[in-house]
PDB file of N, CA, C and O in Angstrom:
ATOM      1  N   UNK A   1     108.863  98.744  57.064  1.00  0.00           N
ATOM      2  CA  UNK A   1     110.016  97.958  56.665  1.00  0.00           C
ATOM      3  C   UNK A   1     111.257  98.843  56.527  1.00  0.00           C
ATOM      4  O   UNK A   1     112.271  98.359  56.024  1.00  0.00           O
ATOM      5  N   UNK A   2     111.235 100.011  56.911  1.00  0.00           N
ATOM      6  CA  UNK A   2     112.212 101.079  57.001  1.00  0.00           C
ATOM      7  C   UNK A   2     113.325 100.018  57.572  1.00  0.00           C
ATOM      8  O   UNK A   2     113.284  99.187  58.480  1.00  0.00           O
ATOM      9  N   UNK A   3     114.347 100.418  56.628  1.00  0.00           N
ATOM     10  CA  UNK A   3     116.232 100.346  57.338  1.00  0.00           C
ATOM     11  C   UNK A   3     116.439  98.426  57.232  1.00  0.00           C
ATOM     12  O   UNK A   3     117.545  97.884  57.254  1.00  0.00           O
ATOM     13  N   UNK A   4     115.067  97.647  57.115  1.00  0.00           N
ATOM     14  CA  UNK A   4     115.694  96.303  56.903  1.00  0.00           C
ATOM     15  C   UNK A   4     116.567  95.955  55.479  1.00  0.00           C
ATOM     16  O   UNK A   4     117.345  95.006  55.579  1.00  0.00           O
ATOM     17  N   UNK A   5     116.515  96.478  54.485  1.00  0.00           N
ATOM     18  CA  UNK A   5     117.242  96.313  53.187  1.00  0.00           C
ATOM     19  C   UNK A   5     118.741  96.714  53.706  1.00  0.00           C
ATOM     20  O   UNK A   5     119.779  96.294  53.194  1.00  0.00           O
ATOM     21  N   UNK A   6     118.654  97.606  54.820  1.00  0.00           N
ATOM     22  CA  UNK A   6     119.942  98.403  55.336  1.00  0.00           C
ATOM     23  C   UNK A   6     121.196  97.247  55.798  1.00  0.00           C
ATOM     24  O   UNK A   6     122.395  97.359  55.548  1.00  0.00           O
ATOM     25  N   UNK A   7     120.562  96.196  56.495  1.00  0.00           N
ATOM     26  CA  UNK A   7     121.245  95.294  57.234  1.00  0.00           C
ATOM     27  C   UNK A   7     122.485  94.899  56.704  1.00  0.00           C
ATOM     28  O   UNK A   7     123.446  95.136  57.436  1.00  0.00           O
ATOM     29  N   UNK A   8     122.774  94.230  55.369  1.00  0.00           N
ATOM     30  CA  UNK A   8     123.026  93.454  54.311  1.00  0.00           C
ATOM     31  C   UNK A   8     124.596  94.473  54.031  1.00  0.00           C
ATOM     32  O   UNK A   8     125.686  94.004  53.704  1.00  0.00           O
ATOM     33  N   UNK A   9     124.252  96.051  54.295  1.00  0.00           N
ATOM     34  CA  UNK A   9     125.576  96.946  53.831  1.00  0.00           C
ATOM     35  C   UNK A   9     125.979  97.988  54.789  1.00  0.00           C
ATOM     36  O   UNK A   9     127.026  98.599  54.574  1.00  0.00           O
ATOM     37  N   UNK A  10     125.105  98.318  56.053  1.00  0.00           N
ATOM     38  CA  UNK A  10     125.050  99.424  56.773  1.00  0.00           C
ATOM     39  C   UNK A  10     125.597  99.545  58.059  1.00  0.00           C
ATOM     40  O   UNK A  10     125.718  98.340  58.278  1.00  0.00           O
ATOM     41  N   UNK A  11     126.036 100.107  59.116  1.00  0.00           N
ATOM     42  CA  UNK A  11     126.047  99.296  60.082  1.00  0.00           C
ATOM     43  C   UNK A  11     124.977 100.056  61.337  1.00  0.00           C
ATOM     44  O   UNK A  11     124.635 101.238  61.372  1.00  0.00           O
ATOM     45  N   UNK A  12     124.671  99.153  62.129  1.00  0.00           N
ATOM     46  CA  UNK A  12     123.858  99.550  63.403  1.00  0.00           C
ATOM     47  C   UNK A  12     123.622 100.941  63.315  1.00  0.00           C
ATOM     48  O   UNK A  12     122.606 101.334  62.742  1.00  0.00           O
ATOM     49  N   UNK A  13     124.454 101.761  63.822  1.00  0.00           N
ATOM     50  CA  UNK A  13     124.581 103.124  63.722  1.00  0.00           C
ATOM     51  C   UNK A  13     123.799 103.792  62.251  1.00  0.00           C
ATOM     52  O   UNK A  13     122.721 104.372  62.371  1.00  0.00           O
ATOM     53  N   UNK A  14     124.087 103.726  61.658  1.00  0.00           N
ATOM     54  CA  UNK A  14     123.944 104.314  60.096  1.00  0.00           C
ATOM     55  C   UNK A  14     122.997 103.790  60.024  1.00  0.00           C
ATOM     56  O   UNK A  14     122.267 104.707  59.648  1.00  0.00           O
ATOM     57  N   UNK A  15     122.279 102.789  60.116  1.00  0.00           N
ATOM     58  CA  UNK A  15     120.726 102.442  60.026  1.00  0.00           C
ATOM     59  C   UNK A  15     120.079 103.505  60.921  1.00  0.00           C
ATOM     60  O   UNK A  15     119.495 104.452  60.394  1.00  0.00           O
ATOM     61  N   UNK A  16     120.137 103.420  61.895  1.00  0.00           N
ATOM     62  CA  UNK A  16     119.304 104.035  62.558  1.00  0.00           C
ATOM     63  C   UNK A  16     119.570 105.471  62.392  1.00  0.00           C
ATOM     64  O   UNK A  16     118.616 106.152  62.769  1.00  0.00           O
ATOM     65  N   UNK A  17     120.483 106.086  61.983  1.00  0.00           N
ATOM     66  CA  UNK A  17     120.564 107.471  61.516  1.00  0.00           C
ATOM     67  C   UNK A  17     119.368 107.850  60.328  1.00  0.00           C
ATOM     68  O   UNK A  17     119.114 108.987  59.932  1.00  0.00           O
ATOM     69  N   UNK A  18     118.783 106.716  59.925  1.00  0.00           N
ATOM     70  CA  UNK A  18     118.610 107.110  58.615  1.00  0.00           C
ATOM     71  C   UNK A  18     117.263 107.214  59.218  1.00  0.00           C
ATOM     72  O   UNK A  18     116.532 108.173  58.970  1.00  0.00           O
ATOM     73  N   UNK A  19     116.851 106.055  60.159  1.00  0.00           N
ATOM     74  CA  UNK A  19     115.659 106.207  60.581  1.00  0.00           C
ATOM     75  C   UNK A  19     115.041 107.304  61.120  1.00  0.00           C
ATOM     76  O   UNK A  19     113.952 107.809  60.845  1.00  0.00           O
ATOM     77  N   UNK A  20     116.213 107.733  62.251  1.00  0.00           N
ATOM     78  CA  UNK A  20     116.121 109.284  62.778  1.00  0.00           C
ATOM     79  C   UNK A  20     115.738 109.962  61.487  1.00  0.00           C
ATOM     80  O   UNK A  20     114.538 110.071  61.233  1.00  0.00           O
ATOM     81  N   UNK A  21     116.528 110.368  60.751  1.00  0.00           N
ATOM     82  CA  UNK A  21     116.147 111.359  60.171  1.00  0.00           C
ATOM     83  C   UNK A  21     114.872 111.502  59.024  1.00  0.00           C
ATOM     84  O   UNK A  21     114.386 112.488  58.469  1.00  0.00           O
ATOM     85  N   UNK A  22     114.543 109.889  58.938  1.00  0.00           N
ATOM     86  CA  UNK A  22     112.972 110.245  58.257  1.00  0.00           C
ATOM     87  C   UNK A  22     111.882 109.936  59.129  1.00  0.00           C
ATOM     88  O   UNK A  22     111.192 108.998  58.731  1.00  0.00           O
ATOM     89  N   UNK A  23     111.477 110.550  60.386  1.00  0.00           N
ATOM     90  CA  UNK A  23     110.918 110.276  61.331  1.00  0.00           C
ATOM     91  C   UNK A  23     111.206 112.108  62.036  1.00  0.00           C
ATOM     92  O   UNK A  23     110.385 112.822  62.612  1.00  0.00           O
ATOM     93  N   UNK A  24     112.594 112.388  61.712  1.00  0.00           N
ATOM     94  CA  UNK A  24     112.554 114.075  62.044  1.00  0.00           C
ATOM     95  C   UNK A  24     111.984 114.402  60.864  1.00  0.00           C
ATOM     96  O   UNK A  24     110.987 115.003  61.266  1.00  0.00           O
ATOM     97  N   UNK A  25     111.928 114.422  59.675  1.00  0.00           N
ATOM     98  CA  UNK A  25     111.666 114.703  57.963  1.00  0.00           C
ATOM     99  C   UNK A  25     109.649 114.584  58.063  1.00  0.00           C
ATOM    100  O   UNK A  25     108.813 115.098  57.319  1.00  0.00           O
ATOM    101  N   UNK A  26     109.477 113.757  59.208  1.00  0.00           N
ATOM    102  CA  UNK A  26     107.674 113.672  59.060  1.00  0.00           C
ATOM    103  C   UNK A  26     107.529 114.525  60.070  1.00  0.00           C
ATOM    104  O   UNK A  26     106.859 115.539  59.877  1.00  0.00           O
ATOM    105  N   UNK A  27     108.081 114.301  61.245  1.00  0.00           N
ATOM    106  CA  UNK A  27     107.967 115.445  62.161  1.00  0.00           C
ATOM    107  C   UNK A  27     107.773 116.591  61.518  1.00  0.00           C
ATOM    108  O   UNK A  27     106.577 116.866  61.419  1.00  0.00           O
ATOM    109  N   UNK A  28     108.716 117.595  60.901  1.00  0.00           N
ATOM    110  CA  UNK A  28     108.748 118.275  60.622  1.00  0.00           C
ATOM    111  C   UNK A  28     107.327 119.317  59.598  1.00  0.00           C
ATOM    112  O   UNK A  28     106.746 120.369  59.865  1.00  0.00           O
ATOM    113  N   UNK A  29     107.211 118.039  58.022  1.00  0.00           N
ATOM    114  CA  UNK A  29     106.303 117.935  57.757  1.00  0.00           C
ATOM    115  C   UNK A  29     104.901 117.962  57.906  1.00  0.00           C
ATOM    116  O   UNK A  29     104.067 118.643  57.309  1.00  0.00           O
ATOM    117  N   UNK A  30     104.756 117.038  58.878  1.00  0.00           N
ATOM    118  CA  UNK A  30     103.401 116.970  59.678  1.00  0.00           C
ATOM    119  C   UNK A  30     103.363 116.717  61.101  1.00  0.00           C
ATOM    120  O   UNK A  30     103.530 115.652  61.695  1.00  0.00           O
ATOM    121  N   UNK A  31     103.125 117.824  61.530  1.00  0.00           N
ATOM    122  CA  UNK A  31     103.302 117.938  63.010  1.00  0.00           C
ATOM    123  C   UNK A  31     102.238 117.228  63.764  1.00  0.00           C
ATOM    124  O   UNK A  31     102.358 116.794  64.909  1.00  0.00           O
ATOM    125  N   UNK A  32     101.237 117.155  63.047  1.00  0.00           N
ATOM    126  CA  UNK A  32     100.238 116.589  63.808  1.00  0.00           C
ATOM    127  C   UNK A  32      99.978 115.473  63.814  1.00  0.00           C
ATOM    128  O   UNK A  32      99.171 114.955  64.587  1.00  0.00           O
ATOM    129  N   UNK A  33     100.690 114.835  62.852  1.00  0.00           N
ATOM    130  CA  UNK A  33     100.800 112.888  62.662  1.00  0.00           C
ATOM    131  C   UNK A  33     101.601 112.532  63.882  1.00  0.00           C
ATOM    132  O   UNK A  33     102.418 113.200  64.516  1.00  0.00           O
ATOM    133  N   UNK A  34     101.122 111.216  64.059  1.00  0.00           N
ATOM    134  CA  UNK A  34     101.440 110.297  65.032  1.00  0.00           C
ATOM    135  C   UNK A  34     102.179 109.290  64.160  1.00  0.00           C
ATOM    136  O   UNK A  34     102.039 108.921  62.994  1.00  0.00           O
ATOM    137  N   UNK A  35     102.890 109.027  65.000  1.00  0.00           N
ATOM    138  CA  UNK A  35     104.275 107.770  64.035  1.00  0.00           C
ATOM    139  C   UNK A  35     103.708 106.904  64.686  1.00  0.00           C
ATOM    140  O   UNK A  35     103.063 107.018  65.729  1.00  0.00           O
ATOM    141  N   UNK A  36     104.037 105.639  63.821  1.00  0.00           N
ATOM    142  CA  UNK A  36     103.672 104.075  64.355  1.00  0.00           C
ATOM    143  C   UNK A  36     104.924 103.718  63.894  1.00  0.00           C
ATOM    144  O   UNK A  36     105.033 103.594  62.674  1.00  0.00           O
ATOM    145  N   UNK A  37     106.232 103.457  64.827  1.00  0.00           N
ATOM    146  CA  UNK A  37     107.094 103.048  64.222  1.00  0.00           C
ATOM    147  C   UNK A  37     107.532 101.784  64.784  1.00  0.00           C
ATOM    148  O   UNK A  37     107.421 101.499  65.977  1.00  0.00           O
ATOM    149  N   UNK A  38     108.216 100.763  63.568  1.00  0.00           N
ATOM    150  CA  UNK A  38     108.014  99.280  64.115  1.00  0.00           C
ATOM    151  C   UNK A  38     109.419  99.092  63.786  1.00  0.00           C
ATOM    152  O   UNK A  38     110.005  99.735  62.915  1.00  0.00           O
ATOM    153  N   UNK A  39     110.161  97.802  64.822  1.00  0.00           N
ATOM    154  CA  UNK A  39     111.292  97.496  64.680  1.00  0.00           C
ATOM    155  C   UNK A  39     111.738  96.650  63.444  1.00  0.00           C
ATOM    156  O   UNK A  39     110.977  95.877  62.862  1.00  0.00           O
ATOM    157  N   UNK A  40     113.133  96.882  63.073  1.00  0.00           N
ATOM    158  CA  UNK A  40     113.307  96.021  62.142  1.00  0.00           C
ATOM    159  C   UNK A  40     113.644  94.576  62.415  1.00  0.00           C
ATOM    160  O   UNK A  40     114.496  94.152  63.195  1.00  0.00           O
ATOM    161  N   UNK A  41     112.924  93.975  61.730  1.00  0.00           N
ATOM    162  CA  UNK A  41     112.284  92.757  61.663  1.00  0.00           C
ATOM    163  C   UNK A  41     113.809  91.747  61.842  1.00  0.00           C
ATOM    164  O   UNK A  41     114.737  92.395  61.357  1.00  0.00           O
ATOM    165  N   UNK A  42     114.133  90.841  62.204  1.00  0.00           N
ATOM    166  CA  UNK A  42     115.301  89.892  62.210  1.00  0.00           C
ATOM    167  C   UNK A  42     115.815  89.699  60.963  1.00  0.00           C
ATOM    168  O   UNK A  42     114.959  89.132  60.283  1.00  0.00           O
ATOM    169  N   UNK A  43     117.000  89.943  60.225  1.00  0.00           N
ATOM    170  CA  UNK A  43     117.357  89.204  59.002  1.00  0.00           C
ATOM    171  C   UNK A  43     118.606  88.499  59.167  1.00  0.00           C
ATOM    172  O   UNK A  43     119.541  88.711  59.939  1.00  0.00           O
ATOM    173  N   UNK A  44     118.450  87.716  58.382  1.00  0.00           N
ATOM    174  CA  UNK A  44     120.221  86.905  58.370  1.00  0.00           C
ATOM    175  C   UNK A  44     120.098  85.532  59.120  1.00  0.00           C
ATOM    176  O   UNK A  44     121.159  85.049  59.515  1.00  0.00           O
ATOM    177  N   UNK A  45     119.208  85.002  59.310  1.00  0.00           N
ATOM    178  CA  UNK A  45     118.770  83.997  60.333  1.00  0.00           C
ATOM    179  C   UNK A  45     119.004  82.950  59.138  1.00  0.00           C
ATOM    180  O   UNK A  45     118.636  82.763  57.979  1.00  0.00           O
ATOM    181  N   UNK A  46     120.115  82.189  60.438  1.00  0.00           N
ATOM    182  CA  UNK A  46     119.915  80.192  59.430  1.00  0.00           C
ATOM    183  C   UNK A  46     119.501  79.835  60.515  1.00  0.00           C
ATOM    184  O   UNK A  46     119.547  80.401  61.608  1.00  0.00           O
ATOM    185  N   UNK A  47     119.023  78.726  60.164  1.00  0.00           N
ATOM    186  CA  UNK A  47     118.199  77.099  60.745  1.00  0.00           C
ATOM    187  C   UNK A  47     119.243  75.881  61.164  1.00  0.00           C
ATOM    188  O   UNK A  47     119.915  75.364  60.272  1.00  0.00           O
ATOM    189  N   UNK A  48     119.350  75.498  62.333  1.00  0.00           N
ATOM    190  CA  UNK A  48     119.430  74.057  62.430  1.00  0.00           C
ATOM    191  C   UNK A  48     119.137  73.169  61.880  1.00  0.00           C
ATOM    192  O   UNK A  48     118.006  73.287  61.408  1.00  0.00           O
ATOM    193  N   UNK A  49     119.673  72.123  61.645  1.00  0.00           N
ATOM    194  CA  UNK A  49     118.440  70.964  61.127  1.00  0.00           C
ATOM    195  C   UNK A  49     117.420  70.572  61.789  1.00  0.00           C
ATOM    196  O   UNK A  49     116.638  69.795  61.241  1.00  0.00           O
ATOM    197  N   UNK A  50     117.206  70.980  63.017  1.00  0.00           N
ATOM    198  CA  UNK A  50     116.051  70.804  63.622  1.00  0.00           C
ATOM    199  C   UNK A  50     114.956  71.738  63.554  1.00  0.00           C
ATOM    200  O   UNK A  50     113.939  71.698  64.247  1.00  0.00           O
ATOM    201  N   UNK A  51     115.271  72.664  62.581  1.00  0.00           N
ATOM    202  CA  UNK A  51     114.403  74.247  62.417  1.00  0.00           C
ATOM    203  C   UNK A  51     114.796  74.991  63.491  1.00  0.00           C
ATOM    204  O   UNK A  51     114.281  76.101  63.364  1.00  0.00           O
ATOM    205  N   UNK A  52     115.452  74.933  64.485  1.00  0.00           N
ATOM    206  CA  UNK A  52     115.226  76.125  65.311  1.00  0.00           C
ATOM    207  C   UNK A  52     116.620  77.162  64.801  1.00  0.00           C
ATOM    208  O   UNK A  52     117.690  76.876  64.264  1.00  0.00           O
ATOM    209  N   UNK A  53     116.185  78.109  65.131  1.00  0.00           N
ATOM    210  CA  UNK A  53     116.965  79.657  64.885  1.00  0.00           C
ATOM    211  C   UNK A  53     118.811  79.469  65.321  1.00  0.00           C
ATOM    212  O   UNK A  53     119.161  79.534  66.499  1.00  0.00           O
ATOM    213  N   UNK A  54     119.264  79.367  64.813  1.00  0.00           N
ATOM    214  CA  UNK A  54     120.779  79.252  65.192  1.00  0.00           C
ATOM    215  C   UNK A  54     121.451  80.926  65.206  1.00  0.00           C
ATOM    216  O   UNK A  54     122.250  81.285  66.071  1.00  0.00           O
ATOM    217  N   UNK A  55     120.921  81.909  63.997  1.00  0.00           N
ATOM    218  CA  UNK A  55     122.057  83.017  64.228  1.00  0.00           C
ATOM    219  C   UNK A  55     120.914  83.897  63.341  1.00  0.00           C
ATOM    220  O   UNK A  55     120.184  83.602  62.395  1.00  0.00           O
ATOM    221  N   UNK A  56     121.110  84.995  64.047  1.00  0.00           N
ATOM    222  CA  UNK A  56     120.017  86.292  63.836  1.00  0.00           C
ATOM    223  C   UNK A  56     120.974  87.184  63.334  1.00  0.00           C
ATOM    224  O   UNK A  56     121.207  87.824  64.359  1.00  0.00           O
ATOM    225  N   UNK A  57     121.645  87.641  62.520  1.00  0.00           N
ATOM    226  CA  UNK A  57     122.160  89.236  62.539  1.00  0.00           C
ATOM    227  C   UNK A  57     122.121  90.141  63.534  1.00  0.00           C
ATOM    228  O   UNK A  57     121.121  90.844  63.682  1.00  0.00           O
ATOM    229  N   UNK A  58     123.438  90.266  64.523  1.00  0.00           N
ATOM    230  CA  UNK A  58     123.173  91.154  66.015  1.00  0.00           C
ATOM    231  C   UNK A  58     122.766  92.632  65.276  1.00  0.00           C
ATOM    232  O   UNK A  58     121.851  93.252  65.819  1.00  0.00           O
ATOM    233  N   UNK A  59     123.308  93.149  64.233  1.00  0.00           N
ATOM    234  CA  UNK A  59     122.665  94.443  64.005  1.00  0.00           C
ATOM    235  C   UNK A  59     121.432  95.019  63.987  1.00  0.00           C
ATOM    236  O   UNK A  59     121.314  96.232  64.158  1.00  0.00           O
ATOM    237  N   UNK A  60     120.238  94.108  63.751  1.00  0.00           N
ATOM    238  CA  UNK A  60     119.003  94.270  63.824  1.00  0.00           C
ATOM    239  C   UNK A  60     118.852  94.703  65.360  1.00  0.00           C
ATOM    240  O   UNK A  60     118.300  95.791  65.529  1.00  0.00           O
ATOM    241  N   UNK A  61     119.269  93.998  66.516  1.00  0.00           N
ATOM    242  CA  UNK A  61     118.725  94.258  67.607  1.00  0.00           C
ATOM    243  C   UNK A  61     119.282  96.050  68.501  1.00  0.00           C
ATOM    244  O   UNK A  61     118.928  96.773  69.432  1.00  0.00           O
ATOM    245  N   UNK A  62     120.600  95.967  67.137  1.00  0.00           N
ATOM    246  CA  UNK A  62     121.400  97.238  68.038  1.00  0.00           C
ATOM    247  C   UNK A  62     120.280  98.225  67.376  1.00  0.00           C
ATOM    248  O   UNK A  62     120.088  99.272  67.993  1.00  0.00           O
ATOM    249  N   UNK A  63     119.545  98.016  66.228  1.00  0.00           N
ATOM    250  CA  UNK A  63     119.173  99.312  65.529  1.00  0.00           C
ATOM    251  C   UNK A  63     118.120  99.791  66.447  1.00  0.00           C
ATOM    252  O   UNK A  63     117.992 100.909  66.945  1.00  0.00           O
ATOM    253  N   UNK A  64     117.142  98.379  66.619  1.00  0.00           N
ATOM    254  CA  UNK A  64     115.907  98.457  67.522  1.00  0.00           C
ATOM    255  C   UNK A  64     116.055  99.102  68.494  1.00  0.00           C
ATOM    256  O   UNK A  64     115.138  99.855  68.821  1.00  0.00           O
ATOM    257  N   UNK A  65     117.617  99.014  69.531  1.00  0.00           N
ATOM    258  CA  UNK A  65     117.498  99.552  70.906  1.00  0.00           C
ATOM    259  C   UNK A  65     117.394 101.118  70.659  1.00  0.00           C
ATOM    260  O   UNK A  65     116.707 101.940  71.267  1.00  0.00           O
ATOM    261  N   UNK A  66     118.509 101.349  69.303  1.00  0.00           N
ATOM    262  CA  UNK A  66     118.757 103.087  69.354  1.00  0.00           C
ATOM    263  C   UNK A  66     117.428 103.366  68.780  1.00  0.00           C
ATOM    264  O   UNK A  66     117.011 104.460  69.161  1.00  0.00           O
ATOM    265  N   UNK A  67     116.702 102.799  68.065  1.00  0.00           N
ATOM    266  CA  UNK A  67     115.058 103.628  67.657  1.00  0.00           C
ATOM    267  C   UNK A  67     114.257 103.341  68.415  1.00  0.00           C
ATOM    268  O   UNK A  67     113.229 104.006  68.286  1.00  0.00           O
ATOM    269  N   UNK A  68     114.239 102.489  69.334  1.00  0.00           N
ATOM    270  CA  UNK A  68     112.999 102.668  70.656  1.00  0.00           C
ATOM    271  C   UNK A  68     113.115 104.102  71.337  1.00  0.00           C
ATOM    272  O   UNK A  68     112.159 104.755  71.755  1.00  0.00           O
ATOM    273  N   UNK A  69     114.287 104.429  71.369  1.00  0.00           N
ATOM    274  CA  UNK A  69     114.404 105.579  72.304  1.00  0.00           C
ATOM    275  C   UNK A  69     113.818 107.031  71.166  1.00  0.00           C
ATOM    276  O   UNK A  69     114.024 108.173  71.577  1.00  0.00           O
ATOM    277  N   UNK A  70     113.194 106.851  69.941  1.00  0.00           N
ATOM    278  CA  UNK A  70     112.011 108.081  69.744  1.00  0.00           C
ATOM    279  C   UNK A  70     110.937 108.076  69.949  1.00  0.00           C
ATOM    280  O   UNK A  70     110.138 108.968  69.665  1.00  0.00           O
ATOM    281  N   UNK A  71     110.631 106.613  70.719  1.00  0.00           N
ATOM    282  CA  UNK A  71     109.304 106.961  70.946  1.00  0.00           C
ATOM    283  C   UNK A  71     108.948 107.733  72.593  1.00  0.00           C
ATOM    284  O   UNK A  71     109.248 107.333  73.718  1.00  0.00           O
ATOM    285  N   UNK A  72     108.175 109.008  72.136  1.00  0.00           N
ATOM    286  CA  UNK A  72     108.478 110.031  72.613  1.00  0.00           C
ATOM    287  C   UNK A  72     107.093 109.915  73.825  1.00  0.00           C
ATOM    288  O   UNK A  72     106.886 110.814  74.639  1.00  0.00           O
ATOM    289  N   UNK A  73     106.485 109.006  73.764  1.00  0.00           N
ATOM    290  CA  UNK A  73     104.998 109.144  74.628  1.00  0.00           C
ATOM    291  C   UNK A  73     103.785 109.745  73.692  1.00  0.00           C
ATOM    292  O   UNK A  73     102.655 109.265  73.780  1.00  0.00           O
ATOM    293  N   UNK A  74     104.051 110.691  72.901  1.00  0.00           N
ATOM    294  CA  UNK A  74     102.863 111.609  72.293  1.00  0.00           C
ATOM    295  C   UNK A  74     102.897 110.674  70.694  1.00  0.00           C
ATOM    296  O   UNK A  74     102.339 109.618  70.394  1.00  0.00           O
ATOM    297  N   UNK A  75     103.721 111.509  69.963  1.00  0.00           N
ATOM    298  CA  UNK A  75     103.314 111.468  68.916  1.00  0.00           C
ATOM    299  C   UNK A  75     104.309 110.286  68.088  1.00  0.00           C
ATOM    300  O   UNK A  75     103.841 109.853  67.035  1.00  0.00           O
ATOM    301  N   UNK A  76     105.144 109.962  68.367  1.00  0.00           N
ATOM    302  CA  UNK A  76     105.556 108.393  68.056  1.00  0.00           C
ATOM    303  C   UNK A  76     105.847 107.255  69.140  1.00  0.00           C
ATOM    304  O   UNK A  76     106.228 107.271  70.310  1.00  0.00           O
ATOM    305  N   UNK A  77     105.535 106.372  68.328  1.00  0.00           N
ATOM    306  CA  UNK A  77     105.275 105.170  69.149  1.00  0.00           C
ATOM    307  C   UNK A  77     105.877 103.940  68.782  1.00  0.00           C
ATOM    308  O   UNK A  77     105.373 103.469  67.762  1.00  0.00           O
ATOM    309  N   UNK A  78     106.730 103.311  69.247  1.00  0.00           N
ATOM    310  CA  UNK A  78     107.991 102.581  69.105  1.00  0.00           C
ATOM    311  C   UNK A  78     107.555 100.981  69.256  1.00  0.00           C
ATOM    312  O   UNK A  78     107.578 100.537  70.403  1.00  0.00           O
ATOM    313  N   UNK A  79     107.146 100.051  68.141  1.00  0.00           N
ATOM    314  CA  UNK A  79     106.754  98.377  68.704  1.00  0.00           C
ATOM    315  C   UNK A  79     107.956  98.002  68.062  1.00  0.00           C
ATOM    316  O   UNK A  79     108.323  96.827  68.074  1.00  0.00           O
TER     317      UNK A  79
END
């Protein structure tokens, strides 16, 4: 759930800085761990009256694009 509380005050950029750097901070730490790192989840979403999804928060999707790009093949792994 890393960086979703972020949405609400942060922007795109600065989320994902933060992510970078506790993801370099385990790297560092433990070299031999494998990251499972997962996107942040949609927030900010209202409903139609018909239930369907009218408006997502675009920042969630900018954060996702810049943190897909650590997953590196080996040792983190980006869903």
């Amino acid at each position: 759930m890393i960086g979703t509380n972020n949405i609400g005050h942060n922007t795109a950029e600065e989320i994902a800085a933060g992510v970078q750097a506790i993801v370099a901070k385990l790297k560092k730490k433990l070299p031999e761990t494998k990251i499972l790192l997962l996107g942040v989840f949609p927030r900010g979403a209202t409903r139609n009256k018909d239930q369907t999804i009218a408006e997502v928060d675009p920042r969630t999707g900018e954060v996702n694009a810049i943190i897909a790009k650590l997953d590196d093949g080996k040792k983190v792994k980006y869903l």
